[in-house]
DSSP file (Angstrom, degrees, kcal/mol; ACC not computed):
  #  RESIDUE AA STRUCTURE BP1 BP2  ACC     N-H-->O    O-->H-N    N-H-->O    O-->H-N    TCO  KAPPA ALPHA  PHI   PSI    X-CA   Y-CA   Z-CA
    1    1 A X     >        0   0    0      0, 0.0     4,-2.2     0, 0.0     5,-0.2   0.000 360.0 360.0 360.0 -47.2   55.8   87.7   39.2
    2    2 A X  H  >  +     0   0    0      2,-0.2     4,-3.5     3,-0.2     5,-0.1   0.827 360.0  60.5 -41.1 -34.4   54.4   88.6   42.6
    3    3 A X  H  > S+     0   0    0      2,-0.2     4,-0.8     1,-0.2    -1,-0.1   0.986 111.6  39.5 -43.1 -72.9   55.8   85.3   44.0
    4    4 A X  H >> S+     0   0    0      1,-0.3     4,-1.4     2,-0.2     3,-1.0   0.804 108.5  57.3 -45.6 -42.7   59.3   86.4   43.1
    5    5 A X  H 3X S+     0   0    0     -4,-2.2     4,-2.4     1,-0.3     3,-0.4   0.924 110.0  51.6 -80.4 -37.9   59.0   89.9   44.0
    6    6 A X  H 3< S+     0   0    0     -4,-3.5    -1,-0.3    -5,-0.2    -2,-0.2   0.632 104.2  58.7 -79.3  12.8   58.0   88.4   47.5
    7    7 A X  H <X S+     0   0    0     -3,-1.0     4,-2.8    -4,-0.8    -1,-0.2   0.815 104.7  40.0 -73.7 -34.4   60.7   86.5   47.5
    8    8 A X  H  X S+     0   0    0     -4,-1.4     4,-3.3    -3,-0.4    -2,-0.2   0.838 110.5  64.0 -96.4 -27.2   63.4   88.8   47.3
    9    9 A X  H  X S+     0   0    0     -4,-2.4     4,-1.4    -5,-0.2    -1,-0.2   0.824 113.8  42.5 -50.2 -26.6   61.1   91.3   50.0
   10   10 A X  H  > S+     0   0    0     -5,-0.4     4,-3.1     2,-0.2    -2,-0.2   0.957 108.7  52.3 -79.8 -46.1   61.8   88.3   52.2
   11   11 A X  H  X S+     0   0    0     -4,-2.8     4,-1.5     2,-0.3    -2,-0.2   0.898 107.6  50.0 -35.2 -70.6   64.8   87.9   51.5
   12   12 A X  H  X S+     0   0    0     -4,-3.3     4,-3.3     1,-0.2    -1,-0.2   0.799 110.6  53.5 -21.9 -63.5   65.8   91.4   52.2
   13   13 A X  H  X S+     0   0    0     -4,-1.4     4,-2.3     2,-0.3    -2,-0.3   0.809 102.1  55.0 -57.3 -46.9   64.1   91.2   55.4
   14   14 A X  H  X S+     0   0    0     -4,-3.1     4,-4.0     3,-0.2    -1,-0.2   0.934 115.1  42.1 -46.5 -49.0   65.9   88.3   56.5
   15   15 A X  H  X S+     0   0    0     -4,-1.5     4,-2.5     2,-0.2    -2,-0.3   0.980 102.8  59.5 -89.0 -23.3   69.0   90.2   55.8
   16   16 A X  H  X S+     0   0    0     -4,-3.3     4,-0.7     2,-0.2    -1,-0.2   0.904 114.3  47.1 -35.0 -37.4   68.3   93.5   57.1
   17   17 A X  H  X S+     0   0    0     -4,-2.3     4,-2.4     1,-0.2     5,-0.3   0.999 104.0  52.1 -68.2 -49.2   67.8   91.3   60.2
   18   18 A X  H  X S+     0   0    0     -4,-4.0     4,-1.4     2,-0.2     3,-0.4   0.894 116.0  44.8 -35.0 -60.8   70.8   89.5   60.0
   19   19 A X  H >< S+     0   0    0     -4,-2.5     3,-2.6     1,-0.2     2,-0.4   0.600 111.8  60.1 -67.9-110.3   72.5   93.3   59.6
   20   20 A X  H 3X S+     0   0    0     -4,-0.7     4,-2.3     1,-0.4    -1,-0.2   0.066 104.6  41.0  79.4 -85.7   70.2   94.1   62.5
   21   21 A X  H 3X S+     0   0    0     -4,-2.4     4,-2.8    -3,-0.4    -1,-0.4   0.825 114.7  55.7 -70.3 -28.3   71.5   91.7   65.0
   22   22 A X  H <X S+     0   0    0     -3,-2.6     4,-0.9    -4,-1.4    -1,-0.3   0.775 103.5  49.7 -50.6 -45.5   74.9   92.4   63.8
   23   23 A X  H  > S+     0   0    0     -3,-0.2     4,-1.6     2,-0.1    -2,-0.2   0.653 110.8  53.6 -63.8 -23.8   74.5   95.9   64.5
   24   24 A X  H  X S+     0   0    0     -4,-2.3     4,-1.9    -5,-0.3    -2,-0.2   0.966 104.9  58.3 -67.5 -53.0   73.0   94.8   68.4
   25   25 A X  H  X S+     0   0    0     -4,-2.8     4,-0.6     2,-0.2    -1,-0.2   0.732 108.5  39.9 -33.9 -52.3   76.0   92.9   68.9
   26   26 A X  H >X S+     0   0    0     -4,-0.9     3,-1.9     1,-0.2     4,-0.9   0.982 117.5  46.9 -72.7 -67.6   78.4   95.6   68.4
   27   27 A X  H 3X S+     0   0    0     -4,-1.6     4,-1.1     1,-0.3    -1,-0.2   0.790 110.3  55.6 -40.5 -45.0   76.5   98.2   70.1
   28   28 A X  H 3X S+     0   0    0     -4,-1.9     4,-1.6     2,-0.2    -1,-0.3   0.697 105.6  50.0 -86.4 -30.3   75.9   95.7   73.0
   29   29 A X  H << S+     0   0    0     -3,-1.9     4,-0.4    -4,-0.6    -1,-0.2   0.990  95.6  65.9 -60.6 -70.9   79.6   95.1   73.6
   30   30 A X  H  X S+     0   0    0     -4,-0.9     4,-2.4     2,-0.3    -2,-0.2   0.841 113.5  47.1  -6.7 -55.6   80.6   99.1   73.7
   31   31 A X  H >X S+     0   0    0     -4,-1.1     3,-1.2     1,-0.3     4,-0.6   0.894 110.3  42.9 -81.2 -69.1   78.1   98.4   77.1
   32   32 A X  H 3< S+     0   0    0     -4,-1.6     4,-0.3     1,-0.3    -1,-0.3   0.321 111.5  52.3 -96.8 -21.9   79.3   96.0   78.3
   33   33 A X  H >> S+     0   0    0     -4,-0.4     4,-3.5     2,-0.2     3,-1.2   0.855 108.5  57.0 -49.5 -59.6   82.8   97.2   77.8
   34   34 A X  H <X S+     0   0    0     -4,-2.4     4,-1.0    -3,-1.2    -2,-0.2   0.822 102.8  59.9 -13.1 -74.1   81.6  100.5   79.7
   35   35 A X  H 3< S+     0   0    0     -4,-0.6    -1,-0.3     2,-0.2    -2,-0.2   0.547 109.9  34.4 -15.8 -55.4   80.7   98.3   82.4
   36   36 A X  H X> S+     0   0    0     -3,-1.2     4,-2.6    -4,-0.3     3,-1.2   0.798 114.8  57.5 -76.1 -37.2   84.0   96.9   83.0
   37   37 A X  H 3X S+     0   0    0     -4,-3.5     4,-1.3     1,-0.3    -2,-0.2   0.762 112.7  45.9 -68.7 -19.5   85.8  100.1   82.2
   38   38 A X  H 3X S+     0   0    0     -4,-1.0     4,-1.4    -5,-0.3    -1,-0.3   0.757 107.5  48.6 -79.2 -34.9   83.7  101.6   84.8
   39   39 A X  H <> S+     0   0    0     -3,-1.2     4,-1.3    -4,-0.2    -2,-0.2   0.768 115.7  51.1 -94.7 -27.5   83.9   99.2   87.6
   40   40 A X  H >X S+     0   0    0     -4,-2.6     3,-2.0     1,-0.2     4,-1.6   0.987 109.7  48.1 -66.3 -71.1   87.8   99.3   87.0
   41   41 A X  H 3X S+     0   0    0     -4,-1.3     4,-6.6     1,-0.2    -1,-0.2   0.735 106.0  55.3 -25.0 -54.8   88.1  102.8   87.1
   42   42 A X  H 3X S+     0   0    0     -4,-1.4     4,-1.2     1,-0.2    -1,-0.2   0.676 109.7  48.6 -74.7 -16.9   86.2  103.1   90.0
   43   43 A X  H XX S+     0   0    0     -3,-2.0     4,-2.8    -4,-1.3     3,-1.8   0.957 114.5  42.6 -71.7 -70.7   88.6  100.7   91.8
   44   44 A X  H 3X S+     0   0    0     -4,-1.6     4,-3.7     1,-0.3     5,-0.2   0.920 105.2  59.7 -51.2 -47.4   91.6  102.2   90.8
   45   45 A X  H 3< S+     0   0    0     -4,-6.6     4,-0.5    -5,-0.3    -1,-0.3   0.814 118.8  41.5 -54.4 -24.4   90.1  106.1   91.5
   46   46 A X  H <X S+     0   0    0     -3,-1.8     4,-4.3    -4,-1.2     3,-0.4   0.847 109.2  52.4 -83.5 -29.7   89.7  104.3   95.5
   47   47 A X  H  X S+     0   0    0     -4,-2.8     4,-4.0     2,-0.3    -2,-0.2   0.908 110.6  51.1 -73.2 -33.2   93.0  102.5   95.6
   48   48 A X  H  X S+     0   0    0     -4,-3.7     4,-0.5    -5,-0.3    -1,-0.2   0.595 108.9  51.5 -47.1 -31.3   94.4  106.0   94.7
   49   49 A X  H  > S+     0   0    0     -4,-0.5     4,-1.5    -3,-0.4     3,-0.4   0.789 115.8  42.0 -64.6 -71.1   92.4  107.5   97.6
   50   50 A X  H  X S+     0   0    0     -4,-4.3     4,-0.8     1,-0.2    -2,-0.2   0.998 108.1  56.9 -95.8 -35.0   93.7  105.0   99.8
   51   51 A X  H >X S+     0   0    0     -4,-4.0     4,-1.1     2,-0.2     3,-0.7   0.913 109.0  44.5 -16.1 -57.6   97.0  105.1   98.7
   52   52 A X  H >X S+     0   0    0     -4,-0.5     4,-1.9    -3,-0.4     3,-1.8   0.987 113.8  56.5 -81.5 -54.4   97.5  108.7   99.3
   53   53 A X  H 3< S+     0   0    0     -4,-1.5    -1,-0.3     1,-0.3     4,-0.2   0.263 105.2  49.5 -61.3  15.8   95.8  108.4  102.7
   54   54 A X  H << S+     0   0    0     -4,-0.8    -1,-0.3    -3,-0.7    -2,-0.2   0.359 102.7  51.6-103.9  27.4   97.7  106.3  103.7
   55   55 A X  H <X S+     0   0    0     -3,-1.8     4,-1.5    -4,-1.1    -2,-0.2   0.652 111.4  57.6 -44.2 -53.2  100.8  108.0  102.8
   56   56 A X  H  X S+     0   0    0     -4,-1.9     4,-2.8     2,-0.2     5,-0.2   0.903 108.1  45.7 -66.3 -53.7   99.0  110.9  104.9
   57   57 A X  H  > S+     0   0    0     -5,-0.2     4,-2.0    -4,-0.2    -1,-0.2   0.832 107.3  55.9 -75.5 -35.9   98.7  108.5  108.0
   58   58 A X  H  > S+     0   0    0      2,-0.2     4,-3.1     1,-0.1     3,-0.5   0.996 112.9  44.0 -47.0 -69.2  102.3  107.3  107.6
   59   59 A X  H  X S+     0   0    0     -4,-1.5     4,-2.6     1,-0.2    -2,-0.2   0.913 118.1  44.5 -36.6 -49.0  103.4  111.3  107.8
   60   60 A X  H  X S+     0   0    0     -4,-2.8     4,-1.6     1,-0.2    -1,-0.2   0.916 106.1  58.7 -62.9 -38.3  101.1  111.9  110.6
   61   61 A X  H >< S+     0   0    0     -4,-2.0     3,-1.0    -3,-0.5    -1,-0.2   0.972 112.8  43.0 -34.9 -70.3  102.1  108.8  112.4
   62   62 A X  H >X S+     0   0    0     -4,-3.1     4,-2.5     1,-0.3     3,-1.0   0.823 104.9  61.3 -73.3 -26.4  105.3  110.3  112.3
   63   63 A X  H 3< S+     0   0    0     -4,-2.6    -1,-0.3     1,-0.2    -2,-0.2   0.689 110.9  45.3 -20.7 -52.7  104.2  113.8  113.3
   64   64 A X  T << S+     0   0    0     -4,-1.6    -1,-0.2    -3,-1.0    -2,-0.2  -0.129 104.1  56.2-111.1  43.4  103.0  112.4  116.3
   65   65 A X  T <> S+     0   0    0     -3,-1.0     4,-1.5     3,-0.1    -2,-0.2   0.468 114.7  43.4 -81.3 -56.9  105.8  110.2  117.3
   66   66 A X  H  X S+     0   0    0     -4,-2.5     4,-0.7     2,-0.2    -2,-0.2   0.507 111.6  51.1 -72.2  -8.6  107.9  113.1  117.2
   67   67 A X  H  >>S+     0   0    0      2,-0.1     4,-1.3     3,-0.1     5,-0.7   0.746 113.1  49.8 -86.8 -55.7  105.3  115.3  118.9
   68   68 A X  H  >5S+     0   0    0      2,-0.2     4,-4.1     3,-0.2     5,-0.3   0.832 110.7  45.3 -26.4 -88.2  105.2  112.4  121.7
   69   69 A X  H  <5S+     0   0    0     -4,-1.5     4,-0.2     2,-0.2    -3,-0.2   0.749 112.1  58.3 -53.5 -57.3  109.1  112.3  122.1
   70   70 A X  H >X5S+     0   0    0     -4,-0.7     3,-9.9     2,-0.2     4,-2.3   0.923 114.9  34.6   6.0-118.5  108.8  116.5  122.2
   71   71 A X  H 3X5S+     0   0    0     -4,-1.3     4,-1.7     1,-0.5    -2,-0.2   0.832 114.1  54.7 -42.5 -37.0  106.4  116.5  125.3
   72   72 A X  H 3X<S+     0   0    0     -4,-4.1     4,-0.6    -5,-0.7    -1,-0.5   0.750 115.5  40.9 -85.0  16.0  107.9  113.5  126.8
   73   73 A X  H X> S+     0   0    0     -3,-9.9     3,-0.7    -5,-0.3     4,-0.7   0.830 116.4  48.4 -86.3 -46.7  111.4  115.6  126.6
   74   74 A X  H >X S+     0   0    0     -4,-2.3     3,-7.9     1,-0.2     4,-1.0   0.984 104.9  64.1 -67.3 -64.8  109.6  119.2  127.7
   75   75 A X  H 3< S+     0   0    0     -4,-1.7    -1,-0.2     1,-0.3    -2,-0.1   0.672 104.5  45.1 -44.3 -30.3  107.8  117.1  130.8
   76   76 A X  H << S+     0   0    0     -3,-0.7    -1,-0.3    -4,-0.6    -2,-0.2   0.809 114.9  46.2 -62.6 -15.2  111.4  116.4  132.4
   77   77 A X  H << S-     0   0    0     -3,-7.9    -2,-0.2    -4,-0.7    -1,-0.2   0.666 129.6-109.5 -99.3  -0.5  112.0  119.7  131.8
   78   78 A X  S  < S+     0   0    0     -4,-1.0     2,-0.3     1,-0.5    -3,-0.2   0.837  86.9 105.4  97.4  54.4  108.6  120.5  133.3
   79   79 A X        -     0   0    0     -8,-0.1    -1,-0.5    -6,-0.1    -2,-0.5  -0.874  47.3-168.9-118.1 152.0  106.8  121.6  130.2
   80   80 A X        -     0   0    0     -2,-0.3     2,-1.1    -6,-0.2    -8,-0.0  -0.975  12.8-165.4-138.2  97.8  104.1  118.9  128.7
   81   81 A X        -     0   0    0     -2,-0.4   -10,-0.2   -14,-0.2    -9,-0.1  -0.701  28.4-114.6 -95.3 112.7  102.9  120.3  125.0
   82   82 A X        -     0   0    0     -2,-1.1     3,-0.3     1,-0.2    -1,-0.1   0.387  22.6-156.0 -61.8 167.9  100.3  118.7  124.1
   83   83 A X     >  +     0   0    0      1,-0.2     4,-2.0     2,-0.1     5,-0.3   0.544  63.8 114.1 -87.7  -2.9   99.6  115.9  120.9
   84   84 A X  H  > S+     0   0    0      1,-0.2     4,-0.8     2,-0.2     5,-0.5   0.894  74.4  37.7 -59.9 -45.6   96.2  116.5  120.7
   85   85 A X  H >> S+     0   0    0     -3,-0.3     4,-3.4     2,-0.2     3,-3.2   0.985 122.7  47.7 -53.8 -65.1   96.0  118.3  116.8
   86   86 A X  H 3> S+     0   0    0      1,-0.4     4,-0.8     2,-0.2    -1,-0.2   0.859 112.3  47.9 -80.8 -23.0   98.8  115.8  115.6
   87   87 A X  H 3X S+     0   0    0     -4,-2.0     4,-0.5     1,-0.2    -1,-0.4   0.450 113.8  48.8 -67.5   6.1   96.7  112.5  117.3
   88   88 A X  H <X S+     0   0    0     -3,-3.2     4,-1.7    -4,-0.8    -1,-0.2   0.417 106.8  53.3-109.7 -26.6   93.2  113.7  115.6
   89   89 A X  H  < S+     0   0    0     -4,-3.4     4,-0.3    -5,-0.5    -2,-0.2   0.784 109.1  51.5 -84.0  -7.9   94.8  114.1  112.3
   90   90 A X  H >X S+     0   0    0     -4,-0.8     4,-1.7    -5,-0.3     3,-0.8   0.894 112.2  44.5 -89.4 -30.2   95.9  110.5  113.0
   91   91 A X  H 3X S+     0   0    0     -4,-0.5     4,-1.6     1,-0.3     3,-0.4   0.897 105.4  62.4 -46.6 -59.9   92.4  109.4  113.8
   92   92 A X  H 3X S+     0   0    0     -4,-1.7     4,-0.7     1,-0.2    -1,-0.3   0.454 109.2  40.3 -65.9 -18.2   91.2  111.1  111.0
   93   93 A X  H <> S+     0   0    0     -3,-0.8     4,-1.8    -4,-0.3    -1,-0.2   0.760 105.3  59.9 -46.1 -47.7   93.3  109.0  108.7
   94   94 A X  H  X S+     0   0    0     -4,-1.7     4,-1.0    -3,-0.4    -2,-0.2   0.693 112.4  41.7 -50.4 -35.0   92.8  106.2  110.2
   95   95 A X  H  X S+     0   0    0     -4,-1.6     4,-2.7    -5,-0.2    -2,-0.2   0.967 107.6  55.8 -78.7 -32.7   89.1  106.8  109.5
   96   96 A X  H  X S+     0   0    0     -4,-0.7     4,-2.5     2,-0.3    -2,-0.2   0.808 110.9  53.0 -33.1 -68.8   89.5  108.1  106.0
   97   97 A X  H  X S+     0   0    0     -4,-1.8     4,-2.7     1,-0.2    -1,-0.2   0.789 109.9  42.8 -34.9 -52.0   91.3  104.7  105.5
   98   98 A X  H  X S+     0   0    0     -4,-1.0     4,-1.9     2,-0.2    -2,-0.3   0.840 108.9  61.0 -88.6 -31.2   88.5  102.6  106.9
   99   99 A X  H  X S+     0   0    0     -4,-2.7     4,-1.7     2,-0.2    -2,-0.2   0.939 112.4  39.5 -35.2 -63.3   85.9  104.9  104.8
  100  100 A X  H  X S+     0   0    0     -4,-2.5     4,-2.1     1,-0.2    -2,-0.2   0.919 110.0  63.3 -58.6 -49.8   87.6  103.8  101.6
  101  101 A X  H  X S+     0   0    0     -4,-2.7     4,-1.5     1,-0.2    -1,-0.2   0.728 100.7  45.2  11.8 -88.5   87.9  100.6  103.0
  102  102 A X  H  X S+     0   0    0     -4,-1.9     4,-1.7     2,-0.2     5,-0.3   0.869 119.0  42.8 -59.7 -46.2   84.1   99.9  103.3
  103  103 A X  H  X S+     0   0    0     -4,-1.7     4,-2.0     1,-0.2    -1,-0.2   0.911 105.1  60.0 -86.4 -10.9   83.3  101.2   99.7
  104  104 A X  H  X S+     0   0    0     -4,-2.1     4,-1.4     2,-0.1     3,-0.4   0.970 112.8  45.8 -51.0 -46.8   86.3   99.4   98.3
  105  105 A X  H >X S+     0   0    0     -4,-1.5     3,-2.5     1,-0.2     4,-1.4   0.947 112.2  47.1 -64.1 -79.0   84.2   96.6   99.8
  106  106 A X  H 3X S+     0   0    0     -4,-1.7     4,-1.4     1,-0.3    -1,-0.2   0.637 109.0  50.0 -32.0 -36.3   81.0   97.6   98.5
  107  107 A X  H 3X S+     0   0    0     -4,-2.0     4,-2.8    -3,-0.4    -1,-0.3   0.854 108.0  56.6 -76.3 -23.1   82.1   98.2   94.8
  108  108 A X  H <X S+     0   0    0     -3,-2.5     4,-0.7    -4,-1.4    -2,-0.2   0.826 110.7  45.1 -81.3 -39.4   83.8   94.5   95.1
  109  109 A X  H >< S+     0   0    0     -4,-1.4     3,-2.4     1,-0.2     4,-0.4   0.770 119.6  43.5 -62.2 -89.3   79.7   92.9   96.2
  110  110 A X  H 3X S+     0   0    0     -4,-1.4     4,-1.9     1,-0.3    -2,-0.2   0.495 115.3  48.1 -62.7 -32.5   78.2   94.9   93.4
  111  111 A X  H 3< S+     0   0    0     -4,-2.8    -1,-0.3     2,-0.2     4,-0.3   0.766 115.0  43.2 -57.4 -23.4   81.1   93.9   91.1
  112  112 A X  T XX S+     0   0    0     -3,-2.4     3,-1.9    -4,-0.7     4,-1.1   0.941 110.2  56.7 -95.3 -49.3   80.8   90.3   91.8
  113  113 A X  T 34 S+     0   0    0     -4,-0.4     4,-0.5     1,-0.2    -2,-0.2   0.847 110.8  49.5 -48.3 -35.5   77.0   90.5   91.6
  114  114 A X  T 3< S+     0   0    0     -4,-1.9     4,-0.4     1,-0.2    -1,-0.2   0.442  90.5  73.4 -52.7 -12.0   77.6   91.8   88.2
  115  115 A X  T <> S+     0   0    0     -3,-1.9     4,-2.4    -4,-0.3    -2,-0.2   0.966  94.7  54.2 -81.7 -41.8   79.9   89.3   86.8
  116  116 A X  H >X S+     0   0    0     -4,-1.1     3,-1.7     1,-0.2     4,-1.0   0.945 113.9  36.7 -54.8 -88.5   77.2   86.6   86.4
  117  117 A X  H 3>>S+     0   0    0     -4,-0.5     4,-2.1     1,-0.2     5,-0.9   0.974 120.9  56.0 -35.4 -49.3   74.7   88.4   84.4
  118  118 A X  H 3>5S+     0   0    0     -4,-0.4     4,-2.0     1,-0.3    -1,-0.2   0.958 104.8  44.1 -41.1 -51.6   77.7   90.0   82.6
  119  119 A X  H <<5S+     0   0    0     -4,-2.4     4,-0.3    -3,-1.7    -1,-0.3   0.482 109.5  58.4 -96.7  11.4   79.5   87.4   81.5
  120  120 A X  H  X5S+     0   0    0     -4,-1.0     4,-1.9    -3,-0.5    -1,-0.2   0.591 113.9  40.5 -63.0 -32.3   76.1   85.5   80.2
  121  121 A X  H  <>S+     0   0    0     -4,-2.1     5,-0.6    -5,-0.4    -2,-0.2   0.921 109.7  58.5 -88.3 -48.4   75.3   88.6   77.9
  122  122 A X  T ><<S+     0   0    0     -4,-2.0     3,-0.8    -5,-0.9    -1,-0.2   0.906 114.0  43.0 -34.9 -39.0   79.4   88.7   77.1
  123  123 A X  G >>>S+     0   0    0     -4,-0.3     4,-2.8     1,-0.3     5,-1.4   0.911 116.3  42.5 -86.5 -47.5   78.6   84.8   75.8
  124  124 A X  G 3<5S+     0   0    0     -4,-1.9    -1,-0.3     1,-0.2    -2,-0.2   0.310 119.3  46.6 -89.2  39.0   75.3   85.5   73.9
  125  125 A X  G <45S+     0   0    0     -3,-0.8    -1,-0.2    -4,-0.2    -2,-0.2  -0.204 129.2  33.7-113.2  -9.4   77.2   89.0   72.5
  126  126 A X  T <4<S+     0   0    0     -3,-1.0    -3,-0.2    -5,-0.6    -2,-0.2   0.980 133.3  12.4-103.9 -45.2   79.6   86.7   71.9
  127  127 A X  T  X5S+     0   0    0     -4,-2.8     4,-0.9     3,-0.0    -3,-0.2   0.727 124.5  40.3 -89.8 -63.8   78.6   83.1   71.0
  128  128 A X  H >><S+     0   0    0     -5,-1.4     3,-2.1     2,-0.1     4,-2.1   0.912 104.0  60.7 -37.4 -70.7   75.1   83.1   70.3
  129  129 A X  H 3>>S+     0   0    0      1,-0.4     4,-4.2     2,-0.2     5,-0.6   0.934 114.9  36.3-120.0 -66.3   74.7   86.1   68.4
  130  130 A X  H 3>5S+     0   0    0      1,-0.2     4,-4.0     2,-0.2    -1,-0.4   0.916 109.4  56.0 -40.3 -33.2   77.1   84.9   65.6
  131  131 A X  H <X5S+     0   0    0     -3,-2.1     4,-2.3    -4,-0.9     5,-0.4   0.981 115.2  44.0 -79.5 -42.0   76.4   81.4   65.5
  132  132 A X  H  X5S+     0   0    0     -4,-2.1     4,-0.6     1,-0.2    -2,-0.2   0.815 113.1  53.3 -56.4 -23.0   72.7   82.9   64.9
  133  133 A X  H  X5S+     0   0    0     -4,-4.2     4,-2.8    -5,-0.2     3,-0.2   0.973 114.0  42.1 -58.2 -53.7   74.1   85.6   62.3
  134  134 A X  H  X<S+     0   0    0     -4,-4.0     4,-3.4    -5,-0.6    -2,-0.2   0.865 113.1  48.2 -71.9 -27.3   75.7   83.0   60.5
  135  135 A X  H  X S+     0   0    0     -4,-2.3     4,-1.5     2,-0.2    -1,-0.2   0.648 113.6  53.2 -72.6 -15.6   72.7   80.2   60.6
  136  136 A X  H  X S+     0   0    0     -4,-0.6     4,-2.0    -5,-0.4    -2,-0.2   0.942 109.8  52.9 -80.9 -68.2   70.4   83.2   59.4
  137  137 A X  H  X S+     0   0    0     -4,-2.8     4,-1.6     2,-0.2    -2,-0.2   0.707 105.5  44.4  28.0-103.8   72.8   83.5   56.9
  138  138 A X  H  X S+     0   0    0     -4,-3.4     4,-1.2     1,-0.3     3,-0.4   0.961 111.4  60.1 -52.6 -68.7   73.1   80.2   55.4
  139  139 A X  H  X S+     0   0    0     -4,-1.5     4,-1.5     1,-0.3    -1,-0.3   0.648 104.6  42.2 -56.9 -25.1   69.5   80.2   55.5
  140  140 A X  H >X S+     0   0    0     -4,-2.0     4,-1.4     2,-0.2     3,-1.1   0.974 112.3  54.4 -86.2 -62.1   69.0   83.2   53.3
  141  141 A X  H >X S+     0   0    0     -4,-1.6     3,-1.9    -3,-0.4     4,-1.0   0.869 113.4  58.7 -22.2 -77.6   72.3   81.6   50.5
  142  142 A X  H 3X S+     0   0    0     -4,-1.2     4,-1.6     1,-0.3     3,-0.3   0.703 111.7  31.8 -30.2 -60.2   69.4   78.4   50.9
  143  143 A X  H << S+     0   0    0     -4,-1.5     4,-0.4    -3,-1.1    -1,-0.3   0.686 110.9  62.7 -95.4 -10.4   66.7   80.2   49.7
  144  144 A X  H XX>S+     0   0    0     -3,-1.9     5,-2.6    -4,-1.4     4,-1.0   0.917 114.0  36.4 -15.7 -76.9   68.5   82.1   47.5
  145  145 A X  H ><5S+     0   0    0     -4,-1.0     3,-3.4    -3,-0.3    -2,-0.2   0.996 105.9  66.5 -72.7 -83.4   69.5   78.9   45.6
  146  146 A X  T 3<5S+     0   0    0     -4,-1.6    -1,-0.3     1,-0.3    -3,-0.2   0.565 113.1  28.4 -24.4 -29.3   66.4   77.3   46.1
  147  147 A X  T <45S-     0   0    0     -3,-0.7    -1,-0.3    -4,-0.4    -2,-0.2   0.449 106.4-117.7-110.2 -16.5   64.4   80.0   43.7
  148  148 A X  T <<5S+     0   0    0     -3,-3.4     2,-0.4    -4,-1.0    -3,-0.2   0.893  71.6 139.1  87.9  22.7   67.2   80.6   41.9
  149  149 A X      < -     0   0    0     -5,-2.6     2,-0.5    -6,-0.2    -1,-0.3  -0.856  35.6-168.1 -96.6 126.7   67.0   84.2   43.0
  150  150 A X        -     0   0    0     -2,-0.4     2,-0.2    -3,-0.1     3,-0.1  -0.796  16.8-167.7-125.6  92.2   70.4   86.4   44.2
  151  151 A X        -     0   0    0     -2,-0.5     3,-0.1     1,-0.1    -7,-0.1  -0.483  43.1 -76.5 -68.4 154.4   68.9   89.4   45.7
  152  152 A X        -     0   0    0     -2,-0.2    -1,-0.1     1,-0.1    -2,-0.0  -0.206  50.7-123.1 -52.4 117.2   71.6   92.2   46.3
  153  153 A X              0   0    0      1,-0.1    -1,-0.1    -3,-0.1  -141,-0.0  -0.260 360.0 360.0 -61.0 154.0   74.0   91.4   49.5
  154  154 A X              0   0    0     -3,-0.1    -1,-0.1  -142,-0.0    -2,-0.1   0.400 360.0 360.0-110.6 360.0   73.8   94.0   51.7
């Protein structure tokens, strides 16, 4: 009778793993989903940042065109006001611009360094992990049969 009662303790244990790995899979995706939802976000939250700066740099641009055309009108009339505020808020856009720039760039290395290892776990969350669920599987039905045992499916 021990024989049998360690059968169906094996048994068990085979599927608890089988649920087990099942349960890794899922869990493991949710990260790996995270991952992308994260590296997208963080794209969009910069292209949104430089979008609106440069919107801001357009205005300013034109702020100091129109400050320009101003001062060169007042110098015939022999006043010169100066551009200086509205050409430093265009500088300061222009940098603001090139800021985002550089970490748009940065998020794009780490992104790209992530995609290999990513999409390897993506295939063994994706491919593996099943084909072994299912071969574990079969293998438990097998020994099922094979003693002539049907422990309770979980």
């Amino acid at each position: 009778m021990t024989d049998v009662a360690d059968i169906h303790a094996d048994i068990e244990a085979l599927k608890e793993l089988a649920s087990a790995l099942t349960r890794y899979r899922h869990a493991q995706r949710e990260v790996a989903d995270r991952g992308d939802y994260q590296i997208a976000a963080t794209r969009a939250s910069l292209e949104e940042k430089a979008s609106q700066w440069r919107s801001l740099l357009a205005r300013r641009q034109a702020d100091l065109a129109a400050c320009q055309h101003a001062a060169a009108m007042d110098t015939e009339a022999g006043g010169h006001p100066g551009c200086h505020a509205e050409a430093a808020a265009v500088r300061e856009a222009e940098d603001r611009i090139e800021s985002i720039r550089r970490w748009q760039q940065q998020v794009e290395d780490g992104a790209s360094a992530f995609v290999g290892p990513s999409s390897r776990f993506r295939n063994l969350l994706d491919v593996d992990l099943p084909r072994t669920e299912h071969h574990l599987l079969a293998i438990i039905d097998g020994l099922e049969a094979a003693r002539g045992v049907r422990a309770a499916r979980s």
